[in-house]
Every structure is written in C-alpha cells, then in structure tokens.
CHARMM-style PDB file with segment names, atoms N, HN, CA, C and O in Angstrom:
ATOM      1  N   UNK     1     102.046  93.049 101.369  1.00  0.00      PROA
ATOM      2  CA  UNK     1     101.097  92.711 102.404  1.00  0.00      PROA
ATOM      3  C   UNK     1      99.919  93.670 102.331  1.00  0.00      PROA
ATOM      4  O   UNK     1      99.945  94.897 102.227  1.00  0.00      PROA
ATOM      5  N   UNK     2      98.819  92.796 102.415  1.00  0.00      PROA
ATOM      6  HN  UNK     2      98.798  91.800 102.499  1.00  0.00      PROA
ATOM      7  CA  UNK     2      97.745  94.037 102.288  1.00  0.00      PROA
ATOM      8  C   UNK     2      96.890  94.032 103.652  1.00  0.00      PROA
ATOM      9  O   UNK     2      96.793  93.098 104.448  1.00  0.00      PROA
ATOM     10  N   UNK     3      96.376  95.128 103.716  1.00  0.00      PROA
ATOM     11  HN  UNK     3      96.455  95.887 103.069  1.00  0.00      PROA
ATOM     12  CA  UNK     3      95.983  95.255 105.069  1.00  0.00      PROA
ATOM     13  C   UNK     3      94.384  95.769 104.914  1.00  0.00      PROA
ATOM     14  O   UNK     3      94.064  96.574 104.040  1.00  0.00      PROA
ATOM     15  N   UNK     4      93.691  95.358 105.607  1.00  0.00      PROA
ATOM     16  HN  UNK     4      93.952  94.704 106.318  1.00  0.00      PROA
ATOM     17  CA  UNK     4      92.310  95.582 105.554  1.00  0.00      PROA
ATOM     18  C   UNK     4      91.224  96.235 106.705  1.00  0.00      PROA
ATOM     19  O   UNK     4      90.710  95.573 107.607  1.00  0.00      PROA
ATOM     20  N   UNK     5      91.012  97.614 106.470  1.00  0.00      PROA
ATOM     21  HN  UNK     5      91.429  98.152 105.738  1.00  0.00      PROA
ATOM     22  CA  UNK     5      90.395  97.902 107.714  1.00  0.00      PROA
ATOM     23  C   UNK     5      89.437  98.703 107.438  1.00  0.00      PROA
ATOM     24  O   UNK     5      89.306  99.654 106.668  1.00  0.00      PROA
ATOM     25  N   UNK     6      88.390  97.857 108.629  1.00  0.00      PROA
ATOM     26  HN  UNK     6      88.496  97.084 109.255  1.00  0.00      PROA
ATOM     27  CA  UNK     6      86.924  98.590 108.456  1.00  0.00      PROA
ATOM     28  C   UNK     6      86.498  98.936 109.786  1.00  0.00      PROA
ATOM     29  O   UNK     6      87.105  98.913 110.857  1.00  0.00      PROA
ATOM     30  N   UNK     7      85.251  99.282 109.464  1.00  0.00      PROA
ATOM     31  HN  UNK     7      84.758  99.300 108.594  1.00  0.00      PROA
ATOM     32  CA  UNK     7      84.870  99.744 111.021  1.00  0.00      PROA
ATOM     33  C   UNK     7      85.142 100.999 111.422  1.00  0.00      PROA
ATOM     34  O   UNK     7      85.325 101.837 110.539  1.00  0.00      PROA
ATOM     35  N   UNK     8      85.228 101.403 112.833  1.00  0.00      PROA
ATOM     36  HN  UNK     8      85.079 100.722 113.551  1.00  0.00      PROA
ATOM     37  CA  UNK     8      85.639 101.953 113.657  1.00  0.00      PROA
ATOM     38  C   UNK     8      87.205 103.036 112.998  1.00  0.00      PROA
ATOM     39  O   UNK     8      87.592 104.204 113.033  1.00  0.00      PROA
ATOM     40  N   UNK     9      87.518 102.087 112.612  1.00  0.00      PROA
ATOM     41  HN  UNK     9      87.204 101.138 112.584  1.00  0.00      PROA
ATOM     42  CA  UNK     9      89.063 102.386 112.362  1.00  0.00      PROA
ATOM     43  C   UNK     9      89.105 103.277 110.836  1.00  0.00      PROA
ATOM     44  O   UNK     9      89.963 104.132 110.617  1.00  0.00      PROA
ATOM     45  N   UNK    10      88.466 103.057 110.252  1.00  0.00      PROA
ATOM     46  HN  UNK    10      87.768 102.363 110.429  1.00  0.00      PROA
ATOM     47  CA  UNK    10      88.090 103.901 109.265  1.00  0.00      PROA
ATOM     48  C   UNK    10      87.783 105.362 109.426  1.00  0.00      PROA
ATOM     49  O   UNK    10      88.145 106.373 108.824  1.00  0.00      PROA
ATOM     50  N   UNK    11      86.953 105.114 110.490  1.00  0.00      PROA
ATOM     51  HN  UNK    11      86.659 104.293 110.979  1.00  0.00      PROA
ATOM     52  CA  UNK    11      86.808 107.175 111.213  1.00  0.00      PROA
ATOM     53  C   UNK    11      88.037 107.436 112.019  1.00  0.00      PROA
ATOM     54  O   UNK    11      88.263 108.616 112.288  1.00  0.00      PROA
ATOM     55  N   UNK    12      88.878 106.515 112.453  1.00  0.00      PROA
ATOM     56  HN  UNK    12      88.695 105.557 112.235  1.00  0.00      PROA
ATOM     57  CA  UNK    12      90.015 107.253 113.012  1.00  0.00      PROA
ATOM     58  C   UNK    12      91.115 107.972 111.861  1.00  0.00      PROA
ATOM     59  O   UNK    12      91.527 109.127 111.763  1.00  0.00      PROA
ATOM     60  N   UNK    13      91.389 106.701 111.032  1.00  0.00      PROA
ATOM     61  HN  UNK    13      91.055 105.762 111.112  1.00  0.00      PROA
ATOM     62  CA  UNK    13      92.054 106.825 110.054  1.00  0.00      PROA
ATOM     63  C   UNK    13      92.000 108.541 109.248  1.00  0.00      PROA
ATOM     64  O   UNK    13      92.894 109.387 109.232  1.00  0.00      PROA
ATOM     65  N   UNK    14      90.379 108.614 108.543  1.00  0.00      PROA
ATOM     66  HN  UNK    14      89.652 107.927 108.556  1.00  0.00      PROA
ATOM     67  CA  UNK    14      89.914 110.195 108.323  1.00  0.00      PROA
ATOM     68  C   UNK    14      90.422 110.806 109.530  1.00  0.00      PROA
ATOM     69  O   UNK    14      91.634 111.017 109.571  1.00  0.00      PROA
ATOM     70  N   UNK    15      89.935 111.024 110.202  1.00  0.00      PROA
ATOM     71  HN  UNK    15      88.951 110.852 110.169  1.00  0.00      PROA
ATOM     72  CA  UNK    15      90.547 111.847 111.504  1.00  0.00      PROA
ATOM     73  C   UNK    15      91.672 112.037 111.861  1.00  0.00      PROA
ATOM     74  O   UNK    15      91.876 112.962 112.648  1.00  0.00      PROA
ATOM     75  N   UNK    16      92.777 111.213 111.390  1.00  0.00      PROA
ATOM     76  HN  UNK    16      92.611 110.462 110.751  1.00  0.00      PROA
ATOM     77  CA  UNK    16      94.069 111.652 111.840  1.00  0.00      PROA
ATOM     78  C   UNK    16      94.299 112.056 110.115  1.00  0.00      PROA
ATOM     79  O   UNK    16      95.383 112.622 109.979  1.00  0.00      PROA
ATOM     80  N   UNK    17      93.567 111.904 108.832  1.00  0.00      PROA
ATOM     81  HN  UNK    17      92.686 111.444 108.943  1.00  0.00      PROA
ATOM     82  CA  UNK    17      94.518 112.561 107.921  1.00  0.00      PROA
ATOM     83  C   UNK    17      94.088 113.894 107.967  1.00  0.00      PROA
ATOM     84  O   UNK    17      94.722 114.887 107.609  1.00  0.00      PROA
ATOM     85  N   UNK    18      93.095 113.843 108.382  1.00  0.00      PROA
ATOM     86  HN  UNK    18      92.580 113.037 108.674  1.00  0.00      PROA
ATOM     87  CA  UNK    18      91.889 115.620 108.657  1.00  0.00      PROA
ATOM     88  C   UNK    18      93.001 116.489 109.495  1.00  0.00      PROA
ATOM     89  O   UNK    18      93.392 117.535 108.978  1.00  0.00      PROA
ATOM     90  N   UNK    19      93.459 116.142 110.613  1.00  0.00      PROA
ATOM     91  HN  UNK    19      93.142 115.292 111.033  1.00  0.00      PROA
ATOM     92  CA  UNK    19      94.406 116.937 111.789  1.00  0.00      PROA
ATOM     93  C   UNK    19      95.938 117.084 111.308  1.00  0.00      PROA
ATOM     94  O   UNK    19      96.756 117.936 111.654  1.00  0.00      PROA
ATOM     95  N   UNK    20      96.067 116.185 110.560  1.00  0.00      PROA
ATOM     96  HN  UNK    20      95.402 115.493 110.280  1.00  0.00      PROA
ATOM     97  CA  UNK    20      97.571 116.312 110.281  1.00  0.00      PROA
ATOM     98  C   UNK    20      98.009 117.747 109.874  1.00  0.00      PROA
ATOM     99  O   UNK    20      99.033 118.248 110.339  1.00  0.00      PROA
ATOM    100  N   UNK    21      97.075 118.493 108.854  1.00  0.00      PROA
ATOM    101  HN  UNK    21      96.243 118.086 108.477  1.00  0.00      PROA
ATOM    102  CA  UNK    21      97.474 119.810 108.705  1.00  0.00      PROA
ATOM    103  C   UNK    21      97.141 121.330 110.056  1.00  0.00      PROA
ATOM    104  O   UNK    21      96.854 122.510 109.856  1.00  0.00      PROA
ATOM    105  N   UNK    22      97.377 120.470 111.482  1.00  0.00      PROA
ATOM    106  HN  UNK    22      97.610 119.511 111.645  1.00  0.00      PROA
ATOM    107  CA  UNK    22      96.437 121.390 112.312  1.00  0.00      PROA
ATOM    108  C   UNK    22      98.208 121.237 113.587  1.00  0.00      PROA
ATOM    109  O   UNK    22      98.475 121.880 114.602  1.00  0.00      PROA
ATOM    110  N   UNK    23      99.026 120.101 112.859  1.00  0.00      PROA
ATOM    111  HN  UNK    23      98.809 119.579 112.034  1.00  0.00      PROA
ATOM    112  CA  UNK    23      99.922 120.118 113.248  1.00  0.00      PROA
ATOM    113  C   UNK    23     101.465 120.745 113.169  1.00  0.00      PROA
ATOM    114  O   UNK    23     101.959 119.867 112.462  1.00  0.00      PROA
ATOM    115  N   UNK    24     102.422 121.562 113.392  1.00  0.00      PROA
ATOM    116  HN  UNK    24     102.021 122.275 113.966  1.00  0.00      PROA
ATOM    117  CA  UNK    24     102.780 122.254 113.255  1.00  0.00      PROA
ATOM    118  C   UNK    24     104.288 121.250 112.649  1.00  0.00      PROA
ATOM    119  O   UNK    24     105.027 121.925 111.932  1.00  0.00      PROA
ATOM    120  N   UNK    25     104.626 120.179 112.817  1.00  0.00      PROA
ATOM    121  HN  UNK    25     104.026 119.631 113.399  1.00  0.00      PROA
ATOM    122  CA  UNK    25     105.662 119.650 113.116  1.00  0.00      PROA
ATOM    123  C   UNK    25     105.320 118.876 111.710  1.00  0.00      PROA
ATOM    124  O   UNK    25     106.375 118.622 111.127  1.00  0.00      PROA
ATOM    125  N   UNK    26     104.307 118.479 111.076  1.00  0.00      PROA
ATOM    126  HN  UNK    26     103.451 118.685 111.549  1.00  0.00      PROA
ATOM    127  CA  UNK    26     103.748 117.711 110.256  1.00  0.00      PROA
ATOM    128  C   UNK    26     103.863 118.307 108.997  1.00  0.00      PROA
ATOM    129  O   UNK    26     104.233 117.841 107.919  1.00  0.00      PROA
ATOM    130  N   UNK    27     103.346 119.813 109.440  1.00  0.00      PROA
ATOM    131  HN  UNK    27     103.046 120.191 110.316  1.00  0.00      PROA
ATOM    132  CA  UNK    27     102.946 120.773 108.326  1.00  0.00      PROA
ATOM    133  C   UNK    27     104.632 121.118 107.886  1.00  0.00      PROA
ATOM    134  O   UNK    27     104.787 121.432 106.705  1.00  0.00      PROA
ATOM    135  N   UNK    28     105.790 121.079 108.697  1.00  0.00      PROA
ATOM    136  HN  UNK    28     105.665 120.823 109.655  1.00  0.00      PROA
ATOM    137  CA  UNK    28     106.940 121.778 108.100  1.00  0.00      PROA
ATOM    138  C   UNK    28     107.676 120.580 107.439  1.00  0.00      PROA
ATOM    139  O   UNK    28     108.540 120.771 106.584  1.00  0.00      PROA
ATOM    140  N   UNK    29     107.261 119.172 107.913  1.00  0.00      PROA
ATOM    141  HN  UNK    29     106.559 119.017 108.607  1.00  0.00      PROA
ATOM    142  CA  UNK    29     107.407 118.009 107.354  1.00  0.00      PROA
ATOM    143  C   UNK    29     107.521 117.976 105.587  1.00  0.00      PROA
ATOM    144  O   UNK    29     108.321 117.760 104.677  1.00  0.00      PROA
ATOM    145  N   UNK    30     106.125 118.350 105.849  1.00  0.00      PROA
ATOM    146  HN  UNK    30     105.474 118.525 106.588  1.00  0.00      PROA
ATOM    147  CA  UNK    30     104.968 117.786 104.685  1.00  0.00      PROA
ATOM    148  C   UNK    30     105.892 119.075 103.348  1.00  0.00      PROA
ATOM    149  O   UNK    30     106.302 118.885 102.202  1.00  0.00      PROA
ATOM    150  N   UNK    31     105.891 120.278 104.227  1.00  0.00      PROA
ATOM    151  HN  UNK    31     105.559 120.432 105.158  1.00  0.00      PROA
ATOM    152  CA  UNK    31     106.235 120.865 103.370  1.00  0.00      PROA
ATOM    153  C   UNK    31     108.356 120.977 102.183  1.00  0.00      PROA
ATOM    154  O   UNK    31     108.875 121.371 101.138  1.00  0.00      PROA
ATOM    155  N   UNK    32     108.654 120.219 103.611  1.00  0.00      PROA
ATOM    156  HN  UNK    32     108.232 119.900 104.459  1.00  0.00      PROA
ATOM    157  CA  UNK    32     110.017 119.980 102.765  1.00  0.00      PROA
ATOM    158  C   UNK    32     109.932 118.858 102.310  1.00  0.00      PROA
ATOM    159  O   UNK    32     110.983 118.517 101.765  1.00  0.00      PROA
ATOM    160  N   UNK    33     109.054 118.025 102.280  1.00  0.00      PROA
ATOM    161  HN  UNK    33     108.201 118.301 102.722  1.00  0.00      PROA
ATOM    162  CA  UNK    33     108.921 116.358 101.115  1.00  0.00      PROA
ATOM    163  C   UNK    33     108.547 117.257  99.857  1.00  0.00      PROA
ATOM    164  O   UNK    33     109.151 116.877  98.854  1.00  0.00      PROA
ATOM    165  N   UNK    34     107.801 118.234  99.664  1.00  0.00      PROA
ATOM    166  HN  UNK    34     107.310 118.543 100.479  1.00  0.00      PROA
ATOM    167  CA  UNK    34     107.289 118.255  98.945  1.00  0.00      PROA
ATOM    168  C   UNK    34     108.197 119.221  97.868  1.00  0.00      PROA
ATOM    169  O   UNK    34     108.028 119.191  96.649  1.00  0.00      PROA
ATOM    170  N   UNK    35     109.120 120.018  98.515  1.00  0.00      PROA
ATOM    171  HN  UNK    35     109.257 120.042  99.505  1.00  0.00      PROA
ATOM    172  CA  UNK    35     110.201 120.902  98.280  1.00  0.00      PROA
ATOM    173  C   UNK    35     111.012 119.817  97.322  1.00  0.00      PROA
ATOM    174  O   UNK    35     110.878 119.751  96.100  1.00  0.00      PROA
ATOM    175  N   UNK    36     111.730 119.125  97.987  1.00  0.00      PROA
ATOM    176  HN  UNK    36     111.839 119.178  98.980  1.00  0.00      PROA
ATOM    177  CA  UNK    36     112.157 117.951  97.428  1.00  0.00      PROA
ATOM    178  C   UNK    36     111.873 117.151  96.382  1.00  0.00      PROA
ATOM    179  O   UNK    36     112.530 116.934  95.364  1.00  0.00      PROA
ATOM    180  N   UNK    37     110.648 116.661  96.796  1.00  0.00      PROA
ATOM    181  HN  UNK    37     110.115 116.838  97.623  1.00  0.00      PROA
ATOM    182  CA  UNK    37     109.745 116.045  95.618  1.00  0.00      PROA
ATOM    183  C   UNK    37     109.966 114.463  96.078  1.00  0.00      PROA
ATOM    184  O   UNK    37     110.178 113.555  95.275  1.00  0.00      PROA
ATOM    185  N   UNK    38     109.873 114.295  97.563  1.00  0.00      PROA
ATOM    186  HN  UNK    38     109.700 115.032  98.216  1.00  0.00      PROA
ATOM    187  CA  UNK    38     110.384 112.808  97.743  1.00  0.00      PROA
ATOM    188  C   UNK    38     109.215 112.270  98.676  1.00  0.00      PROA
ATOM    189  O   UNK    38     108.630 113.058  99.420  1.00  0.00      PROA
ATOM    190  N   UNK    39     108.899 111.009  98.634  1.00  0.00      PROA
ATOM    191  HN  UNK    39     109.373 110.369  98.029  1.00  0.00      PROA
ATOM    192  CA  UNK    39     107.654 110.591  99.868  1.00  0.00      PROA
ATOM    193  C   UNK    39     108.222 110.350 101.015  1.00  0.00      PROA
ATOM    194  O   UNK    39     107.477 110.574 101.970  1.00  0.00      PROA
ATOM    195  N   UNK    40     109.761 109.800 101.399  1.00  0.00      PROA
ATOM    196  HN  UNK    40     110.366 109.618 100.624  1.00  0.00      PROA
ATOM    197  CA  UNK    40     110.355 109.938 103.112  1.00  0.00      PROA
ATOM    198  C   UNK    40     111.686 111.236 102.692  1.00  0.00      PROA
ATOM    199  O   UNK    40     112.262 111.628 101.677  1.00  0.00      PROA
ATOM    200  N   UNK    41     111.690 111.576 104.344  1.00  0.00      PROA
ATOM    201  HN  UNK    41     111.222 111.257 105.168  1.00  0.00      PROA
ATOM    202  CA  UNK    41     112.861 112.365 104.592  1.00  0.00      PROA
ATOM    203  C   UNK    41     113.790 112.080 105.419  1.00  0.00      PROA
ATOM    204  O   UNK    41     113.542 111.029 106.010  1.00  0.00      PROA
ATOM    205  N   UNK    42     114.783 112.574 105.728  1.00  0.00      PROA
ATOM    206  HN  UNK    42     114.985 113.428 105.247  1.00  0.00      PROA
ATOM    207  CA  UNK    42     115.695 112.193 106.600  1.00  0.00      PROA
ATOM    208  C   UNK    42     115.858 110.791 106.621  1.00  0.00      PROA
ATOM    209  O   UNK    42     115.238 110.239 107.529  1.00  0.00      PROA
ATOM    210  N   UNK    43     116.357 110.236 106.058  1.00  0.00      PROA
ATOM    211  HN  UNK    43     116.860 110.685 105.319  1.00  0.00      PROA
ATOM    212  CA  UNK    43     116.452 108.590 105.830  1.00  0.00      PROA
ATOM    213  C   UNK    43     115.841 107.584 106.311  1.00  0.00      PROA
ATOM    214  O   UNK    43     116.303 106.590 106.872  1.00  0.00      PROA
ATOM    215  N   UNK    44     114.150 108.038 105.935  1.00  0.00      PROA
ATOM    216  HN  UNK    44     113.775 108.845 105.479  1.00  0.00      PROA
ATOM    217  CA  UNK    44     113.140 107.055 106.023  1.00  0.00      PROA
ATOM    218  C   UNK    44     112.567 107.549 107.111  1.00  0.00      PROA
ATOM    219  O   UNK    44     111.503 106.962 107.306  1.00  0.00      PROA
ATOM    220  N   UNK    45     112.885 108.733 108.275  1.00  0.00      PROA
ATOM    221  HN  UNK    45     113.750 109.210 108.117  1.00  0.00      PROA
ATOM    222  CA  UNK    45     112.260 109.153 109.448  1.00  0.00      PROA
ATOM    223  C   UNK    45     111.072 109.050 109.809  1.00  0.00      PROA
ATOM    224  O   UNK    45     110.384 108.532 110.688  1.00  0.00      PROA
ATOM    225  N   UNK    46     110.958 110.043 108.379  1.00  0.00      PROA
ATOM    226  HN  UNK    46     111.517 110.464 107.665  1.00  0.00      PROA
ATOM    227  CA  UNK    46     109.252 110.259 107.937  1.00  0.00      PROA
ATOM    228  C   UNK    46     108.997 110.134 106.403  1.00  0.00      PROA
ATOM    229  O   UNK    46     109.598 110.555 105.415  1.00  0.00      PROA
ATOM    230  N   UNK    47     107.814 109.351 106.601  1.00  0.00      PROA
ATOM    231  HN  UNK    47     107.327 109.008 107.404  1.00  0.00      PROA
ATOM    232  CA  UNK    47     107.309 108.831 105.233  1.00  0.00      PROA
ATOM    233  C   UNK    47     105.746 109.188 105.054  1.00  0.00      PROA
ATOM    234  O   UNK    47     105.042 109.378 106.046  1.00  0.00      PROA
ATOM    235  N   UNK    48     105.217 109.273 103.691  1.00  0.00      PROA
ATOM    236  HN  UNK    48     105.789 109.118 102.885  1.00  0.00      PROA
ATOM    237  CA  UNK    48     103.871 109.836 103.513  1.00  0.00      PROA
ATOM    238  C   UNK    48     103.712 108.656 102.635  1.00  0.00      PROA
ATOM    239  O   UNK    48     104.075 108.543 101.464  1.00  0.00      PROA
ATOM    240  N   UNK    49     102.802 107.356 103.775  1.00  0.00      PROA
ATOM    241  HN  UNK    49     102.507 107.448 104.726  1.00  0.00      PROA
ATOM    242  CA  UNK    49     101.861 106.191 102.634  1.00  0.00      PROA
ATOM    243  C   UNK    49     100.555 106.595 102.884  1.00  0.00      PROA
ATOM    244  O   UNK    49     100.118 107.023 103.952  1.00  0.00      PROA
ATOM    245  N   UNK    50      99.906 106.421 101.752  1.00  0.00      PROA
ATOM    246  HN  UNK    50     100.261 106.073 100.884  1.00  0.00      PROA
ATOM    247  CA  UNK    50      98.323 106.919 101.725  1.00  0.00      PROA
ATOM    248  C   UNK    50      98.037 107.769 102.426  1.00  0.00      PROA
ATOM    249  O   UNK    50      97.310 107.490 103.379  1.00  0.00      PROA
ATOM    250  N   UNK    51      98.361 108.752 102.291  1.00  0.00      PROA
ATOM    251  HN  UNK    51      98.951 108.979 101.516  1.00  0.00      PROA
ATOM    252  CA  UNK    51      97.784 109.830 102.939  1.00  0.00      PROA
ATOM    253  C   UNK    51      97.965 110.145 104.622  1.00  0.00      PROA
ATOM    254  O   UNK    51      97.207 110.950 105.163  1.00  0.00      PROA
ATOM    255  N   UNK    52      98.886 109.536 105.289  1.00  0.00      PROA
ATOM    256  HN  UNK    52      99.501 108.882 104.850  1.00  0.00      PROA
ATOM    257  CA  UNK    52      99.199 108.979 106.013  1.00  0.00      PROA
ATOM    258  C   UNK    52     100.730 109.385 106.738  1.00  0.00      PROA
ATOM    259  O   UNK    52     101.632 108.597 106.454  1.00  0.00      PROA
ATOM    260  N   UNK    53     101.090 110.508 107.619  1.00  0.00      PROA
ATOM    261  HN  UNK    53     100.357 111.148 107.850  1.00  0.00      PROA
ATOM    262  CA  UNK    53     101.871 110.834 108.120  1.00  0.00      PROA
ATOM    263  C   UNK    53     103.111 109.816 108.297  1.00  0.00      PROA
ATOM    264  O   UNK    53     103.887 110.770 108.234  1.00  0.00      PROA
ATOM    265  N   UNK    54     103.929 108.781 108.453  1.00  0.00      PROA
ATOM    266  HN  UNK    54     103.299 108.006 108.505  1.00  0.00      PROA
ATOM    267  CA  UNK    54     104.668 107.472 109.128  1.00  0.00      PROA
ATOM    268  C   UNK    54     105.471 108.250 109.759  1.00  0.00      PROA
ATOM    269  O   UNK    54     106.050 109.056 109.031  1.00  0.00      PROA
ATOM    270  N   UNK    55     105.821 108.318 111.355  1.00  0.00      PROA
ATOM    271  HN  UNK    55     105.350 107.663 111.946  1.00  0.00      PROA
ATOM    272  CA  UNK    55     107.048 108.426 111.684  1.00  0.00      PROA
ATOM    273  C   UNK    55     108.008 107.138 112.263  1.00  0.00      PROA
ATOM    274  O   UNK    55     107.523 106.400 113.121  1.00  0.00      PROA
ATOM    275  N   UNK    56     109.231 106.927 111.816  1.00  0.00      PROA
ATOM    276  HN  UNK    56     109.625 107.527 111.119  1.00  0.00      PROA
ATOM    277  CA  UNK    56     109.806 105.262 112.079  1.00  0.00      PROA
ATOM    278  C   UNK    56     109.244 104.476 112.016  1.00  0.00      PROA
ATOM    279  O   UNK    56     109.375 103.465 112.707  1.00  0.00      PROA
ATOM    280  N   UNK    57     108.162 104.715 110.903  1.00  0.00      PROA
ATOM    281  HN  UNK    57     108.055 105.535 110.341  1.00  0.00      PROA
ATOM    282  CA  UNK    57     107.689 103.657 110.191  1.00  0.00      PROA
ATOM    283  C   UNK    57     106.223 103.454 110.906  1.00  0.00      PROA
ATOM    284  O   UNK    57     105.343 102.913 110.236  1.00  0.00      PROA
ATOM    285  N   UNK    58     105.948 103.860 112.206  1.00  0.00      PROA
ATOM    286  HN  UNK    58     106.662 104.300 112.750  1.00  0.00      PROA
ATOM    287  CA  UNK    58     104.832 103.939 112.156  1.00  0.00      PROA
ATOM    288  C   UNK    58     103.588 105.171 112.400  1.00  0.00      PROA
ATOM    289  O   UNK    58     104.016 106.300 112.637  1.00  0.00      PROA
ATOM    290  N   UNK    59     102.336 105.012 112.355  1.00  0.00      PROA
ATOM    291  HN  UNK    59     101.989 104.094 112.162  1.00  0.00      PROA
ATOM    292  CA  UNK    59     101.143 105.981 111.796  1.00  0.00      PROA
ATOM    293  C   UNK    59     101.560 107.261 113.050  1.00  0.00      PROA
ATOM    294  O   UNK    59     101.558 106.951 114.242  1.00  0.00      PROA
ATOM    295  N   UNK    60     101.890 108.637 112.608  1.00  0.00      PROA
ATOM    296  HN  UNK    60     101.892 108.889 111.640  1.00  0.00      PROA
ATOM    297  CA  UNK    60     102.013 109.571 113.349  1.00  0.00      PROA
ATOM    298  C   UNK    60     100.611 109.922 113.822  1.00  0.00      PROA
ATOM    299  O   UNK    60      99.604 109.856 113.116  1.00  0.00      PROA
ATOM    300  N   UNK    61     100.646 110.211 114.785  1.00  0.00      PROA
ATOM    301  HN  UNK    61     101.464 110.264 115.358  1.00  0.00      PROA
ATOM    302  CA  UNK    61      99.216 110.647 115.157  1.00  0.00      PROA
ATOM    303  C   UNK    61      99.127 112.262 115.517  1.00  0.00      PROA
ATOM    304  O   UNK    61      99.598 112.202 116.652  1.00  0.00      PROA
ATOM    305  N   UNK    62      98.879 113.459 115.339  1.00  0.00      PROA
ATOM    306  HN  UNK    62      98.497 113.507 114.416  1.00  0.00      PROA
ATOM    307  CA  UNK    62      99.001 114.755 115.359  1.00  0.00      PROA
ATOM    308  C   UNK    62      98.857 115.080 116.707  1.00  0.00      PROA
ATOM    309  O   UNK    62      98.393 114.274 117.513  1.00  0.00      PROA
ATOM    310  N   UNK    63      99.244 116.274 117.030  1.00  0.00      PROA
ATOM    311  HN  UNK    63      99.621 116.929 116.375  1.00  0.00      PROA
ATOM    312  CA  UNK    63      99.314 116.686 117.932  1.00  0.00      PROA
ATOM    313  C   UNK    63      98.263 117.283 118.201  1.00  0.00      PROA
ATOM    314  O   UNK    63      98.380 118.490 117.991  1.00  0.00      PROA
ATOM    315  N   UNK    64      96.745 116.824 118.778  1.00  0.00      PROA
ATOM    316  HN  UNK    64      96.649 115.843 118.949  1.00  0.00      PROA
ATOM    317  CA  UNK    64      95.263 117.344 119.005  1.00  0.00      PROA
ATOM    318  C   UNK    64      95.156 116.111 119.670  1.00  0.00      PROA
ATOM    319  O   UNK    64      95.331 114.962 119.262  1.00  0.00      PROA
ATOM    320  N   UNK    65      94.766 116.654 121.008  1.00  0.00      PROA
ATOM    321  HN  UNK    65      94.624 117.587 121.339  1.00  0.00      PROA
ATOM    322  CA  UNK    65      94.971 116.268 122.688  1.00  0.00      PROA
ATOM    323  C   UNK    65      92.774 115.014 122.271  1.00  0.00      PROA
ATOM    324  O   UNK    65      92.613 113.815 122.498  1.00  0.00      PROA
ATOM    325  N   UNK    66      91.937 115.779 121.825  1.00  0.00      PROA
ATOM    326  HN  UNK    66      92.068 116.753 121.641  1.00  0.00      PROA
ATOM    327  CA  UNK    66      90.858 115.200 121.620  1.00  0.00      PROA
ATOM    328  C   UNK    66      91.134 113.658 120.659  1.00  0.00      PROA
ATOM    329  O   UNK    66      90.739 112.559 121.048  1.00  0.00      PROA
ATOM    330  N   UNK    67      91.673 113.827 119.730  1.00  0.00      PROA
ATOM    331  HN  UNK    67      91.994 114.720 119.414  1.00  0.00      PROA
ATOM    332  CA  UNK    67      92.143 112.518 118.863  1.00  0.00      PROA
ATOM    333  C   UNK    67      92.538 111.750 119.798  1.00  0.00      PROA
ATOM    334  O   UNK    67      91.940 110.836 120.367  1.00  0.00      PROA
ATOM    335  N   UNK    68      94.091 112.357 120.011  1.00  0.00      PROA
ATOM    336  HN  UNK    68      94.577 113.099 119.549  1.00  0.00      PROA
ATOM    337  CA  UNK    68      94.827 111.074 121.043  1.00  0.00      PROA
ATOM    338  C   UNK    68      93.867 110.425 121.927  1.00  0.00      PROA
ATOM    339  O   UNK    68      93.724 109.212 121.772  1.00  0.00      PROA
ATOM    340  N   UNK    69      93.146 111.046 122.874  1.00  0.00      PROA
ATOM    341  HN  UNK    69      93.262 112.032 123.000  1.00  0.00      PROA
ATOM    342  CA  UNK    69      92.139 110.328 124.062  1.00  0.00      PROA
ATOM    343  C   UNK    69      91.180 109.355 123.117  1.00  0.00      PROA
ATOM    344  O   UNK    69      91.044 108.179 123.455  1.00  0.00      PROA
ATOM    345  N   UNK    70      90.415 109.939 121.746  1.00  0.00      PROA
ATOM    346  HN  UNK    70      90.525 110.894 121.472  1.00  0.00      PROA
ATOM    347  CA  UNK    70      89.822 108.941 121.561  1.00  0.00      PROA
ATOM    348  C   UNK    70      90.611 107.723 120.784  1.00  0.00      PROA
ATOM    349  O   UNK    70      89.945 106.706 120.585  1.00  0.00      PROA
ATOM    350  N   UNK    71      91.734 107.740 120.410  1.00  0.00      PROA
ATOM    351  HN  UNK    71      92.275 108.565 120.572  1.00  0.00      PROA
ATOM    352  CA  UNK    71      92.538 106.458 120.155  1.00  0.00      PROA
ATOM    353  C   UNK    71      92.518 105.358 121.205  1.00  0.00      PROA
ATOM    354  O   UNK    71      92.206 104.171 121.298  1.00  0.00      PROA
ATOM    355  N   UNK    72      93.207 106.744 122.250  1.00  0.00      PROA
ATOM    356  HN  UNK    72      93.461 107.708 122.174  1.00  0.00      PROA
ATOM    357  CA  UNK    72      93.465 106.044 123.072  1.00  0.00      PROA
ATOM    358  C   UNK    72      92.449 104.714 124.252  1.00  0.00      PROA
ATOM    359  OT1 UNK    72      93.049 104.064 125.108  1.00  0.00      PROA
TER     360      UNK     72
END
C-alpha cells in the first residue's frame, strides 16, 4: 500500500523525525535496535519505517509538549 502525503503534513512529518532524538525513551529505543541490528524490538512494539519512530504500529510522536499542540 502506498501512501501519499503532501502539504502540511510533510512539515509535521520533518518535525517529528527532527525531535525524535530530543526524546529520551526513543533515544534508548533507537539505540538497542541498533545494538541488535534489527528495525522492530520487543516483538514488533517498536519499529523504525522511514525514518519514522512506530510504536504498535503506529507514528510515535516525541515527547516535546510544542509538536504535540501543533498536531494536535
């Protein structure tokens, strides 16, 4: 399935892969996938597509209180 997104959603997208390393929970993530050498952990918990945090499959959003509001 391919998915197509422009717009708006394109600067969020940058913006949450920009913060992901500003997150503490992400960063110890990121760093045992990489220990490993695997793209999910804990049996699919968390997954890294495109650049792209997944937790249960869907887009993690970091923990920076300014992002969330403008998602939101």
């Amino acid at each position: 399935m391919e998915v197509v997104i422009e717009g708006l959603e394109i600067n969020i997208l940058e913006k949450i892969k920009k913060t992901k390393g500003k997150d503490k929970e992400v960063v110890r993530v990121v760093e045992e996938m990489k220990k490993a050498r695997v793209k999910n952990l804990r049996g699919n918990e968390w997954e890294i597509e495109e650049e792209l945090m997944l937790k249960k499959g869907k887009v993690y959003i970091p923990k920076d209180e300014e992002l969330r509001m403008e998602i939101v």
